[in-house]
Backbone as a printed PyTorch tensor [residue, N CA C, xyz], in Angstrom:
tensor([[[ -2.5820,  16.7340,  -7.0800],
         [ -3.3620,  17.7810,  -6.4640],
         [ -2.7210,  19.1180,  -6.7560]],

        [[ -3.6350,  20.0750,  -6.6420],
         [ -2.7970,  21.6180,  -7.0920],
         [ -2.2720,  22.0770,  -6.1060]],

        [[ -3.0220,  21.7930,  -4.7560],
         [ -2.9840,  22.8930,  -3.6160],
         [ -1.2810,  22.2740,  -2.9910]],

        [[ -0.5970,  23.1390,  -2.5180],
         [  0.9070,  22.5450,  -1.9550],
         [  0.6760,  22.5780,  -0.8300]],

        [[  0.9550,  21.5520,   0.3780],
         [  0.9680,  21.4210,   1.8940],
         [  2.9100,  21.2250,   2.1090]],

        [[  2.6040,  21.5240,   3.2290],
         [  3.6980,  21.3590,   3.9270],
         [  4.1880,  19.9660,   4.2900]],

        [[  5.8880,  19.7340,   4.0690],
         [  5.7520,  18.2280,   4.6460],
         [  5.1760,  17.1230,   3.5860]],

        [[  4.8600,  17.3020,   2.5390],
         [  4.8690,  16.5240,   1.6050],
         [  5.4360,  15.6820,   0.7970]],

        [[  5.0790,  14.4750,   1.3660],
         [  5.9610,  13.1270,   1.2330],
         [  5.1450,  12.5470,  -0.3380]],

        [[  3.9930,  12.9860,  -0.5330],
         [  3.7090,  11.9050,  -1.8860],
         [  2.3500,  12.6980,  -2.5560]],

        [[  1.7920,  12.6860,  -3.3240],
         [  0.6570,  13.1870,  -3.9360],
         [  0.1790,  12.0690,  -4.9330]],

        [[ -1.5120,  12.1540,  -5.0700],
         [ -2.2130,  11.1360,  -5.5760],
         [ -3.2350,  11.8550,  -6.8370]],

        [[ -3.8060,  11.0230,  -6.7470],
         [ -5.1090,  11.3810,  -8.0020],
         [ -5.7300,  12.7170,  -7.3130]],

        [[ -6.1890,  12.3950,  -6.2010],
         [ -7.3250,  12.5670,  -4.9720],
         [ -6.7750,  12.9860,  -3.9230]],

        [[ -5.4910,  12.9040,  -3.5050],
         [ -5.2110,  12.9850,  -1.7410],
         [ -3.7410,  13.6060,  -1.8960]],

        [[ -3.4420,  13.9540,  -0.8960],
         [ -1.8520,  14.4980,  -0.8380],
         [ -1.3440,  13.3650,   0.8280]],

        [[ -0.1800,  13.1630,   0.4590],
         [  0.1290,  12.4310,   2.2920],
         [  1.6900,  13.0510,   3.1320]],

        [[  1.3790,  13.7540,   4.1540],
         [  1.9240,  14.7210,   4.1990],
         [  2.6290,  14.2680,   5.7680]],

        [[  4.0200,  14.2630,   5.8870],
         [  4.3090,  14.0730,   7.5700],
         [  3.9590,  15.1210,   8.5420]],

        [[  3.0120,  14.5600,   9.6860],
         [  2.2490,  15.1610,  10.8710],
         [  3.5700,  15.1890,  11.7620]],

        [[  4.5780,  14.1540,  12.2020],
         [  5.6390,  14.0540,  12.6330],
         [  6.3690,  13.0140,  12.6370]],

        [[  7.5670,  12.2150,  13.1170],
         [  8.2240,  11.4770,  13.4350],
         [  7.4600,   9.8000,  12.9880]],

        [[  6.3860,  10.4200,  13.9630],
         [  5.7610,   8.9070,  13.7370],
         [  4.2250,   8.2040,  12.8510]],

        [[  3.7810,   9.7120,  12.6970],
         [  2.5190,   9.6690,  11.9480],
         [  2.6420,  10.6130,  10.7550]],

        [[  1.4320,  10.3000,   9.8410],
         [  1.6220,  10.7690,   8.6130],
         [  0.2080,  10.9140,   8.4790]],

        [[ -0.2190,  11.9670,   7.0910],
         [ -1.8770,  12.6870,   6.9960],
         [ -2.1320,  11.8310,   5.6980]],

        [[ -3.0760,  11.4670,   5.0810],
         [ -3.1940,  11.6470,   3.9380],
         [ -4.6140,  12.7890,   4.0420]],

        [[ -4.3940,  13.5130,   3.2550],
         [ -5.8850,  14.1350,   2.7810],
         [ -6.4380,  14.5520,   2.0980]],

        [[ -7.9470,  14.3710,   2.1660],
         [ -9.0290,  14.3020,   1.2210],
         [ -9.4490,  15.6550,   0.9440]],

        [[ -9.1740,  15.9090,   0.1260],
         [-10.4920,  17.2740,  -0.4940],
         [-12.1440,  17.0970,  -0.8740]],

        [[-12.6040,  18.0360,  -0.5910],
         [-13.6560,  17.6740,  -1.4730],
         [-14.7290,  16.7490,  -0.5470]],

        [[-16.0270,  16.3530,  -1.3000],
         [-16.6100,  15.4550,  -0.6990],
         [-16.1470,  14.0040,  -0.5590]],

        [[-15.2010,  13.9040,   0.4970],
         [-14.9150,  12.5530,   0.3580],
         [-14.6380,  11.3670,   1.0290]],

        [[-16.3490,  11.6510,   2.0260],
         [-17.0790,  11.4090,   3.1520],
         [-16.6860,   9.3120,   3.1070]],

        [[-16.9930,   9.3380,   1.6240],
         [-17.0980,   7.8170,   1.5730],
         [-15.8250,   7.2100,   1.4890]],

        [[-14.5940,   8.0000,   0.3820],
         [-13.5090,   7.4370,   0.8130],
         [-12.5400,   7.6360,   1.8170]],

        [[-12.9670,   8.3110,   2.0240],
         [-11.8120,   8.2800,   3.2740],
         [-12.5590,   7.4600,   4.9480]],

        [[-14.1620,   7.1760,   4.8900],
         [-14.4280,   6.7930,   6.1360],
         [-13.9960,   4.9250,   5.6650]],

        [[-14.6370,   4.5780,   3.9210],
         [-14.0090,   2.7580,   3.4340],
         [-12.7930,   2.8780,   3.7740]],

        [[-11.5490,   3.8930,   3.5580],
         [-10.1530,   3.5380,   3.3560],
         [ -9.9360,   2.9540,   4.5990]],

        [[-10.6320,   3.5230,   5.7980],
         [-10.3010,   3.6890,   6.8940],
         [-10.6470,   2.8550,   7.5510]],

        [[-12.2320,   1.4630,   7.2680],
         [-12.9520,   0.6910,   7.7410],
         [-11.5610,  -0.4390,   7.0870]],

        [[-11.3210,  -0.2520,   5.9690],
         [-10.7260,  -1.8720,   5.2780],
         [ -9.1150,  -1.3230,   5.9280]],

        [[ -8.2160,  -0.3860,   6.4610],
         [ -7.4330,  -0.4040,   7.1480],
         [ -7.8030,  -1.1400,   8.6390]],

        [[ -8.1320,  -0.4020,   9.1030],
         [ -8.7360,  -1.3110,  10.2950],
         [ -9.1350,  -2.6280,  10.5530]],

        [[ -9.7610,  -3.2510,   9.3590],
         [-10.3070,  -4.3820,   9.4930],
         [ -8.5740,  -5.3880,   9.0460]],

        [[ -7.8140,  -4.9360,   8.1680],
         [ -6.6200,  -5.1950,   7.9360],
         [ -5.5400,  -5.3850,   9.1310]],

        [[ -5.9080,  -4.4870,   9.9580],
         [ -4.8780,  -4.2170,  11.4950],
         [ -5.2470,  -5.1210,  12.1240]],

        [[ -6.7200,  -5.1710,  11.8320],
         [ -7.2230,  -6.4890,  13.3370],
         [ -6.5960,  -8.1380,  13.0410]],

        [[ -5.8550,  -8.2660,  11.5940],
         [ -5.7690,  -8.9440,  10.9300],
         [ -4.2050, -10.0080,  11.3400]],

        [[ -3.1030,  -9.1720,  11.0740],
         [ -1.9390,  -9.0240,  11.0810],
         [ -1.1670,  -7.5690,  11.3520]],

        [[ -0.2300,  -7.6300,  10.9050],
         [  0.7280,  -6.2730,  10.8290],
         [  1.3910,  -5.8330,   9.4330]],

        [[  1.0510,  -6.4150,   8.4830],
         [  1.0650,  -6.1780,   6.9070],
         [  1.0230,  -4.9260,   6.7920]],

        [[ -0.5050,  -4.2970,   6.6640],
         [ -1.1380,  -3.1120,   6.1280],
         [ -0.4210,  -1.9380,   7.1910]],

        [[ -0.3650,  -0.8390,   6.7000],
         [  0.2420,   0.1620,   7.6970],
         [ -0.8840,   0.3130,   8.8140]],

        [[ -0.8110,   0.6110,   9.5870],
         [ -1.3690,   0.5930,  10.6300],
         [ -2.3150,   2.3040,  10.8810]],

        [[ -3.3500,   1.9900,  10.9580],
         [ -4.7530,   3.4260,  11.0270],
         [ -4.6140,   3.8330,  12.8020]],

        [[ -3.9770,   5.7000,  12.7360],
         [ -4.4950,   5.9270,  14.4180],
         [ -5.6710,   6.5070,  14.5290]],

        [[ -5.7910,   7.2540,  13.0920],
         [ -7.6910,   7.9130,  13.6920],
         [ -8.1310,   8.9600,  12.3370]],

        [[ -8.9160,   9.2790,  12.3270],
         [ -9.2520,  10.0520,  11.2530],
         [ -9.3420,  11.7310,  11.7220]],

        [[ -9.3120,  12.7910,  11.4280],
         [ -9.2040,  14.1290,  11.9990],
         [ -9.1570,  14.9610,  10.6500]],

        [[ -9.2490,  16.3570,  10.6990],
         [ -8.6990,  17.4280,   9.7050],
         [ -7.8180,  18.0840,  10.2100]],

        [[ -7.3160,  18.2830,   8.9050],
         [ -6.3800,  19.1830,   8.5730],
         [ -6.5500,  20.8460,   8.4930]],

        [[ -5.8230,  21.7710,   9.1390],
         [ -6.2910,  22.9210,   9.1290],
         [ -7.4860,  23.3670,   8.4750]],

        [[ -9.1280,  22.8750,   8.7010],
         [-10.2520,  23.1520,   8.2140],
         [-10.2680,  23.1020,   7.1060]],

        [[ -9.8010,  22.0680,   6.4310],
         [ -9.8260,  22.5840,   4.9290],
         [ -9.5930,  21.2660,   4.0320]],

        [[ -9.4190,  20.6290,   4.8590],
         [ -9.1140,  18.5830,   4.2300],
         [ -9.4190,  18.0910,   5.6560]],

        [[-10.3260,  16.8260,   5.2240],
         [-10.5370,  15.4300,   5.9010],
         [ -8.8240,  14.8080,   5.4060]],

        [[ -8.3870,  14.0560,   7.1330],
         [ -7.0700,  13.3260,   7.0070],
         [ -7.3170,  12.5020,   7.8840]],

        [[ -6.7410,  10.9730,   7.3800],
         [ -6.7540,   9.5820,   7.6960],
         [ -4.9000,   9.5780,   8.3520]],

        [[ -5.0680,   9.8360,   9.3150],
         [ -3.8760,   9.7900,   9.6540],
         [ -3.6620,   7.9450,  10.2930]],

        [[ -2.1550,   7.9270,  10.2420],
         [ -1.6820,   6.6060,   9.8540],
         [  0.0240,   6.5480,  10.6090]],

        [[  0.6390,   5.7130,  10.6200],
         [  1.8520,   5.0400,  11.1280],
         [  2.6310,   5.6800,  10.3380]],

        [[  3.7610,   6.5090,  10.2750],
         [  5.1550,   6.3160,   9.2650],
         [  5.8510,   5.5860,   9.0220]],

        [[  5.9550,   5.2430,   7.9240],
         [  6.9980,   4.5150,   7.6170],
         [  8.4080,   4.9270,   7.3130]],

        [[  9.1080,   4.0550,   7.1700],
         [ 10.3950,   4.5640,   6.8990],
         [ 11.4720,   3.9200,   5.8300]],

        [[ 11.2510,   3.6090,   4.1010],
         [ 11.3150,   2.4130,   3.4250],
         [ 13.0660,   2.3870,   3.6470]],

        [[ 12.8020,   1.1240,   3.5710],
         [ 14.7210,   0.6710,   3.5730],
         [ 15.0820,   0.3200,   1.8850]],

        [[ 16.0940,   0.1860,   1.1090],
         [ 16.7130,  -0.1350,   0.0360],
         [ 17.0160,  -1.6420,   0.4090]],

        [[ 16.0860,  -2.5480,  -0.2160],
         [ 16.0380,  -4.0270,  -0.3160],
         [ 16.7320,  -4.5730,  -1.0400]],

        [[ 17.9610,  -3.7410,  -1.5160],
         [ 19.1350,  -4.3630,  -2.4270],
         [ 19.8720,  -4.3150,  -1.7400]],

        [[ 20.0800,  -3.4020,   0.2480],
         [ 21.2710,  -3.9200,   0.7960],
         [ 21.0910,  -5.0170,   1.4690]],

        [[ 20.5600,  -6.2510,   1.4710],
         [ 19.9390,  -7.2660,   1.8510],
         [ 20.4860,  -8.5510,   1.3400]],

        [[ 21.2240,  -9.4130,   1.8770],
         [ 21.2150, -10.5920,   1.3150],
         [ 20.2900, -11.7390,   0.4670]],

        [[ 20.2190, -12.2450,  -0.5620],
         [ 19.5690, -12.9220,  -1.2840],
         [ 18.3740, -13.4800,  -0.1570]],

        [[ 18.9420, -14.9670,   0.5650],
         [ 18.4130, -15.2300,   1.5550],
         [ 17.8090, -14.4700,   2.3940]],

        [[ 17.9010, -13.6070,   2.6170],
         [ 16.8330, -12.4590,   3.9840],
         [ 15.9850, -12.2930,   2.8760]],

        [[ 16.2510, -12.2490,   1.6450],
         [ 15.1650, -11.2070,   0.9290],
         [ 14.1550, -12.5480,   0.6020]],

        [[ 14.6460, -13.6490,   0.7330],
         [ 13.9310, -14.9800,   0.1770],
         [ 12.6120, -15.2670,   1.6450]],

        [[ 13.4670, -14.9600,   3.1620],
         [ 12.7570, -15.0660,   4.4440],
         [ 11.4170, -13.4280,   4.1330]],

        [[ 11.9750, -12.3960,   3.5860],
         [ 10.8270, -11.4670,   3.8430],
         [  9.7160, -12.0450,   2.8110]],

        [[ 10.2160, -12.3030,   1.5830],
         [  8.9620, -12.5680,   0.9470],
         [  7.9890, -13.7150,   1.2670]],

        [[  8.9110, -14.3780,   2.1340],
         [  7.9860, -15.6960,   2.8810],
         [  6.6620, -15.2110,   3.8670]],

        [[  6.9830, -14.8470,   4.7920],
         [  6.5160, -13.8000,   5.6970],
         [  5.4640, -13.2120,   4.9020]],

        [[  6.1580, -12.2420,   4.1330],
         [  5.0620, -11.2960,   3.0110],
         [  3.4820, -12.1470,   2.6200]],

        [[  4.0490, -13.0960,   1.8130],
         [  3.2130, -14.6940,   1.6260],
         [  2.5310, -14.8790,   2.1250]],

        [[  2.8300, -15.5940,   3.3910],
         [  2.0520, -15.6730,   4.8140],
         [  1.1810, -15.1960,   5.2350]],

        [[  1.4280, -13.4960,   5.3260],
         [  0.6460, -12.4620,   5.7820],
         [ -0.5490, -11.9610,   4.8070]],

        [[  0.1750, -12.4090,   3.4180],
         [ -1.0150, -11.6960,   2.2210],
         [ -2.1650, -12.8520,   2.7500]],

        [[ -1.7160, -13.8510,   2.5770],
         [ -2.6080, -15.1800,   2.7490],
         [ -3.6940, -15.5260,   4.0760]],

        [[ -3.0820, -14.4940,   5.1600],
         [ -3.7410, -14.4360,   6.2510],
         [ -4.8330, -13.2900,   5.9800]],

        [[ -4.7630, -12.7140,   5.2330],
         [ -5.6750, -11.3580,   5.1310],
         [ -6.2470, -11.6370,   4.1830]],

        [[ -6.0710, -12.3290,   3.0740],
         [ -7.0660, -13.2200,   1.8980],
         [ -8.2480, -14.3850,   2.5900]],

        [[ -7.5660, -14.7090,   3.2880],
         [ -8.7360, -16.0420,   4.0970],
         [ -9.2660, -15.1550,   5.0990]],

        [[ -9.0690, -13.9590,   5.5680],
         [ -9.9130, -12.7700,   6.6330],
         [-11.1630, -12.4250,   5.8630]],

        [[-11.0390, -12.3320,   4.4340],
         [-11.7110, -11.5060,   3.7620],
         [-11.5780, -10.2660,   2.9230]],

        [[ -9.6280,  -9.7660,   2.8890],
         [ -9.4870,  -8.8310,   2.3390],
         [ -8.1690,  -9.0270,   1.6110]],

        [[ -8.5360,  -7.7720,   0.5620],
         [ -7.6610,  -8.0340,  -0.5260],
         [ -7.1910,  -6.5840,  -1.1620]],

        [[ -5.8010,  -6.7380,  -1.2100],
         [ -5.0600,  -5.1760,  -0.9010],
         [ -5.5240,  -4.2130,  -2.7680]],

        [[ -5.1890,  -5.0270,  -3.6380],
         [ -5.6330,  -4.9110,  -5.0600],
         [ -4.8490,  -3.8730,  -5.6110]],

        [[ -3.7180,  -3.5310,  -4.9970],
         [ -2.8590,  -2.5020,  -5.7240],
         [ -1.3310,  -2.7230,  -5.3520]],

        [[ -0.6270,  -4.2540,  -4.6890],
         [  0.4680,  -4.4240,  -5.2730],
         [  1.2310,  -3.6390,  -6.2960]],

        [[  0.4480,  -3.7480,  -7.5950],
         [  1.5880,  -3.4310,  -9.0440],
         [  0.4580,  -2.2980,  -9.3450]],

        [[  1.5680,  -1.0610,  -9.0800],
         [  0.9450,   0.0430,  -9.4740],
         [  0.8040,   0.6350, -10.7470]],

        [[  1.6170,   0.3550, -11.4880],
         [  0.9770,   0.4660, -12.8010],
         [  2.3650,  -0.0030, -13.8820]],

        [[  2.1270,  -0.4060, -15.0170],
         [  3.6070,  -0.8210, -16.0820],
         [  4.2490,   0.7370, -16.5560]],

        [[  4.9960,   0.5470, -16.0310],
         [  6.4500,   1.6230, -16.8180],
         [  7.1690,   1.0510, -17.8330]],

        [[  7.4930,   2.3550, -18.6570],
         [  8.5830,   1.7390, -19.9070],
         [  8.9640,   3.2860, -19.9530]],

        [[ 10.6740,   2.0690, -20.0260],
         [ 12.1050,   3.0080, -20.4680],
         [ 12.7010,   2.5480, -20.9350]],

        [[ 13.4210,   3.7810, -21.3040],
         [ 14.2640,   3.1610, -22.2190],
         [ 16.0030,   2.9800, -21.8720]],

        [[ 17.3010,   1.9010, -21.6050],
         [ 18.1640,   2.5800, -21.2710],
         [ 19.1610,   1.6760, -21.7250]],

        [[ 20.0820,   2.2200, -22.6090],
         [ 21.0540,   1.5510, -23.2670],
         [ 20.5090,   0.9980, -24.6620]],

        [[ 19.6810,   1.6440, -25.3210],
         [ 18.7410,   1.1350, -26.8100],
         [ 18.3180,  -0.2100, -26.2910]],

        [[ 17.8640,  -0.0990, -25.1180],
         [ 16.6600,  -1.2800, -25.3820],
         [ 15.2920,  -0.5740, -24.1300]],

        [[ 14.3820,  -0.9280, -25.0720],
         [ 12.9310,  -0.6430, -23.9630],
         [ 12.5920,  -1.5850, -23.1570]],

        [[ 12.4780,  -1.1970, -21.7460],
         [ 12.1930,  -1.9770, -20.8220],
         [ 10.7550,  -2.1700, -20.4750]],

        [[ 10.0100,  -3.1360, -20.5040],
         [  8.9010,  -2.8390, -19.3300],
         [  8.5030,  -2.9020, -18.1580]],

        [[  8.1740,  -2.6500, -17.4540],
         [  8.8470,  -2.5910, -15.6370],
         [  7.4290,  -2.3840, -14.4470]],

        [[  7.9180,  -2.9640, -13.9060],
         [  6.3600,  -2.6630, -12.9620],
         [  6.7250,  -1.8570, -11.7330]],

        [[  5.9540,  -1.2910, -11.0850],
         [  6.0320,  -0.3300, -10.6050],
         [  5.4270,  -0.7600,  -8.9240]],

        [[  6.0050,  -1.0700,  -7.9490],
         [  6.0250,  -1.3250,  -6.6690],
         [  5.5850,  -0.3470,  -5.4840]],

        [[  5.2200,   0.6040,  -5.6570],
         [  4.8780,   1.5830,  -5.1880],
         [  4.5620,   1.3470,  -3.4710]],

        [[  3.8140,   0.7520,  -3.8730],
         [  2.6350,   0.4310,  -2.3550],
         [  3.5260,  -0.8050,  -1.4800]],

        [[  4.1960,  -1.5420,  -1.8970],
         [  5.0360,  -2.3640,  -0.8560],
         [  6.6250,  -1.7890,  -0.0570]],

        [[  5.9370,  -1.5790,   0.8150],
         [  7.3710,  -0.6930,   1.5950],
         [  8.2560,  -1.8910,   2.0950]],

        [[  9.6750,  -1.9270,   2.3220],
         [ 10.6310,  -2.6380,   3.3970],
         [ 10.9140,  -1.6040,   4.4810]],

        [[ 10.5090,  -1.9120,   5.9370],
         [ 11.1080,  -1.5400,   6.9640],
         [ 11.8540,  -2.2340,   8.0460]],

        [[ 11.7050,  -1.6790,   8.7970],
         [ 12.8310,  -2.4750,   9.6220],
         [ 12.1310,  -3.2480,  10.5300]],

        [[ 10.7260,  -3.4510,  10.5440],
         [  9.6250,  -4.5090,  10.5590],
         [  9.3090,  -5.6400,   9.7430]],

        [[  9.9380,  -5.0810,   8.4460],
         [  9.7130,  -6.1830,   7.6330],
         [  8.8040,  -5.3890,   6.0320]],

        [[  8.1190,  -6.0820,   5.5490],
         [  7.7990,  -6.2850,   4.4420],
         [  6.0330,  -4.9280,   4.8260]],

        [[  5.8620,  -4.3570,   4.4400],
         [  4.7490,  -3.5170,   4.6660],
         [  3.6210,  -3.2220,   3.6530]],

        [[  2.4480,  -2.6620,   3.2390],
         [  1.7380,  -2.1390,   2.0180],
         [  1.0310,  -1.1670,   3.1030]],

        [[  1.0030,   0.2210,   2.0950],
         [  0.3760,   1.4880,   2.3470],
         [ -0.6480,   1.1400,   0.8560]],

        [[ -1.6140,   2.4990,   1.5840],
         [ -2.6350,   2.4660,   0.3930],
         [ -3.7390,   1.9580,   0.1690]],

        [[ -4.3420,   1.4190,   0.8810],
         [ -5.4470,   0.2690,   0.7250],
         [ -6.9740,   1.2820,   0.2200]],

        [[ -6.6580,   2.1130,  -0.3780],
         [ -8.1000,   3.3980,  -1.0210],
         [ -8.5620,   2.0260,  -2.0730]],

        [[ -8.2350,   1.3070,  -2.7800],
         [ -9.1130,   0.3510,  -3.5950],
         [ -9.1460,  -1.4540,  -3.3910]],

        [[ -8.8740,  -1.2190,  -1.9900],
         [ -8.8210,  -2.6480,  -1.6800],
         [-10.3230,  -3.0080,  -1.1680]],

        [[-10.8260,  -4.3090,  -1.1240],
         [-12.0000,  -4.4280,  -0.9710],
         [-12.0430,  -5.9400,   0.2050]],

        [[-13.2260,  -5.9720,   1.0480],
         [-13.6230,  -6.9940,   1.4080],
         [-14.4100,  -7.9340,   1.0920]],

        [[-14.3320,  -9.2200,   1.4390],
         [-14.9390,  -9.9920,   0.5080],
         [-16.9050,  -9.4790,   0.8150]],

        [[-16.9820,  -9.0680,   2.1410],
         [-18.4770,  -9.0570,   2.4680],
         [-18.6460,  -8.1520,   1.7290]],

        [[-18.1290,  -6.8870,   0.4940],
         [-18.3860,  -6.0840,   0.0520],
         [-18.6140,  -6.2920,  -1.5090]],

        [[-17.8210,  -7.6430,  -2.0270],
         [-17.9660,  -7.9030,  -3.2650],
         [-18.3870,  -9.2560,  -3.3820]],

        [[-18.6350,  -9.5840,  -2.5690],
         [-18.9640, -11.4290,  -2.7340],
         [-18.0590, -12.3100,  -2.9930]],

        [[-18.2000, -13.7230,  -2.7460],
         [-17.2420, -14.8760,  -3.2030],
         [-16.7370, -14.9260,  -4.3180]],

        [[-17.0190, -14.5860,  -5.7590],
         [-16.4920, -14.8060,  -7.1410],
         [-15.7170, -13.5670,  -7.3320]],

        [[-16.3140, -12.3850,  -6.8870],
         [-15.3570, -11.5460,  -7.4290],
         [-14.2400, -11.3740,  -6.4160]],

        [[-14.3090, -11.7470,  -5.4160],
         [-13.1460, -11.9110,  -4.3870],
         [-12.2190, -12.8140,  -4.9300]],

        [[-12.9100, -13.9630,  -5.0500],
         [-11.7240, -15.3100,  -5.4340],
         [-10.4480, -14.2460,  -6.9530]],

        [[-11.2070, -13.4890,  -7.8740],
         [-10.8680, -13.0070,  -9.1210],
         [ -9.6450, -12.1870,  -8.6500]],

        [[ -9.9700, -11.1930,  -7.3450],
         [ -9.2890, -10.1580,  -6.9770],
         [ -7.8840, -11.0330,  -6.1080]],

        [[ -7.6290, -12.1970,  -6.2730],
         [ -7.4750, -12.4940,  -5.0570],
         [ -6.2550, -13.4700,  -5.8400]],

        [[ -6.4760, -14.1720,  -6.9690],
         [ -6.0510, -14.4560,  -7.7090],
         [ -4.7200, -13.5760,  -8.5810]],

        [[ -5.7780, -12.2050,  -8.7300],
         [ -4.9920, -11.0630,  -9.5950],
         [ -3.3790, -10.7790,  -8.3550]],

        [[ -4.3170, -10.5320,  -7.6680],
         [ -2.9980, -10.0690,  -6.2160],
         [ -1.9900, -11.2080,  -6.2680]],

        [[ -2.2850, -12.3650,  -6.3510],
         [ -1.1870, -13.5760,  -6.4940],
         [ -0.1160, -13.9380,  -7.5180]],

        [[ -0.6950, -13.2050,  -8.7710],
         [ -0.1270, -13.3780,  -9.7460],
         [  0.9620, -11.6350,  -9.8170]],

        [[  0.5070, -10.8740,  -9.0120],
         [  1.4510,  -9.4120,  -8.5950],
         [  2.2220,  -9.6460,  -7.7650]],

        [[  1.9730, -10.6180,  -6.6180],
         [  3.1470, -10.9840,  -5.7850],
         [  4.1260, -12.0900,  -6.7170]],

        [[  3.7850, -12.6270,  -7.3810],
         [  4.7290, -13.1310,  -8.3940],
         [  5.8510, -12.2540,  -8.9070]],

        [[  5.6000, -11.1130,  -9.6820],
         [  6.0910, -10.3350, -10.3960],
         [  6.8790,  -9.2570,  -9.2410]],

        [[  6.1620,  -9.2450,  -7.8180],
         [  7.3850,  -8.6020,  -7.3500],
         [  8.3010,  -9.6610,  -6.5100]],

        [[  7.8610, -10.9810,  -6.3860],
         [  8.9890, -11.5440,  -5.7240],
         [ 10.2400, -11.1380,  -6.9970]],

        [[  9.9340, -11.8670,  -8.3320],
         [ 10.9110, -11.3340,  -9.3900],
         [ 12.2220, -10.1970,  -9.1440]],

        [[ 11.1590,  -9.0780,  -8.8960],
         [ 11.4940,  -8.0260,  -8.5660],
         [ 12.5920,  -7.8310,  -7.5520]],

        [[ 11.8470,  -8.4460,  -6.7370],
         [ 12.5150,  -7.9890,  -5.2030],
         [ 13.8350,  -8.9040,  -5.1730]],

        [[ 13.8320, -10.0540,  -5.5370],
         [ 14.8600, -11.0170,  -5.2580],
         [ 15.8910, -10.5720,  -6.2190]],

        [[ 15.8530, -10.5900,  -7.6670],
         [ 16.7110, -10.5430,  -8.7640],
         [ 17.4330,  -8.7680,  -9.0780]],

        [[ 16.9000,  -8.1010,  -8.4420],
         [ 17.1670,  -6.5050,  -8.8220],
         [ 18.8140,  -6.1930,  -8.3130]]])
C-alpha cells in the first residue's frame, strides 16, 4: 500500500494491519472493499465458532474515516527454534487436530505456504517456503489471514475436497519446516 499508518506491523496487496493496542490489531481496507472485508470476516467467525486455531475476529469498524478495519486479537509470535524437538512434535499434533476440525466444519484456511522463496547462501540456491500466516504463541500454534480461505457451502464438495487436500500437503512442508530448522 502507498498510504503510511501509524503502528504498522505488516502491509499486503490490498490492506495494511496496524496495532490498535496491546491486545487488538486493524487490518484495513481501502477502497471498495465492502465484499472483502465483510467474507474475511464471515469465514473468521465461522472459524472461531470452530476451535481456537484462526485468530480470533472482535468486530469490524473504521479507521479515521478513511479505511474499513476488521479488527482482530494480537498476536504475539514466539521463535519455535527455542523449543524442544518434542514440544514442537506435541504443537504440530494439536495444529493437525485443529486443521482437521475446521476441514470437517467446512473450512479451509488455503494460505498455509505463502509463497516459494529462493536464496542464495554459501554458493548454493535454496528453495524455501515461506510460513507467513502460521504464528507460535504462547497459546500454541495459530493462522492469521484467512482473506482467501473458503467454505465448503461456498465452493461445493469437489472443490473443497481439492482445497483441502492442497492445505495437507502445506502442512507437510511446514511440519518439515518447523521440526528440522
Amino acid at each position: 500500500m502507498s498510504k503510511r499508518y501509524p503502528r504498522t506491523l505488516s502491509a499486503g496487496a490490498n490492506n495494511t494491519v496496524i496495532a490498535l493496542s496491546d491486545t487488538e490489531v486493524g487490518k484495513l481496507f481501502t477502497g471498495d472493499t465492502r465484499s472483502d472485508i465483510g467474507s474475511e470476516a464471515e469465514k473468521m467467525k465461522f472459524a472461531n465458532a470452530v476451535n481456537g486455531l484462526v485468530v480470533q475476529f472482535i468486530r469490524l469498524d473504521v479507521f479515521t474515516n478513511d479505511s474499513e478495519m476488521l479488527v482482530m486479537e494480537r498476536l504475539y509470535p514466539l521463535d519455535f527454534r527455542a523449543y524442544e524437538y518434542e514440544r514442537r512434535e506435541l504443537l504440530l499434533d494439536v495444529l493437525e487436530d485443529e486443521l482437521r476440525q475446521l476441514h470437517q466444519a467446512g473450512f479451509v484456511h488455503r494460505d498455509l505456504t505463502e509463497s516459494v522463496l529462493r536464496f542464495q547462501t554459501v554458493g548454493r540456491l535454496w528453495d524455501g517456503l515461506s510460513f507467513d500466516n502460521i504464528f507460535l504463541t504462547e497459546r500454541g500454534i495459530r493462522l492469521i489471514d484467512v482473506g482467501i480461505s473458503v467454505l465448503k457451502s461456498q465452493v461445493g464438495e469437489r472443490l473443497f475436497a481439492r482445497f483441502v487436500e492442497q492445505e495437507l500437503q502445506e502442512l507437510e512442508g511446514f511440519r518439515g519446516y518447523f521440526l528440522n530448522r
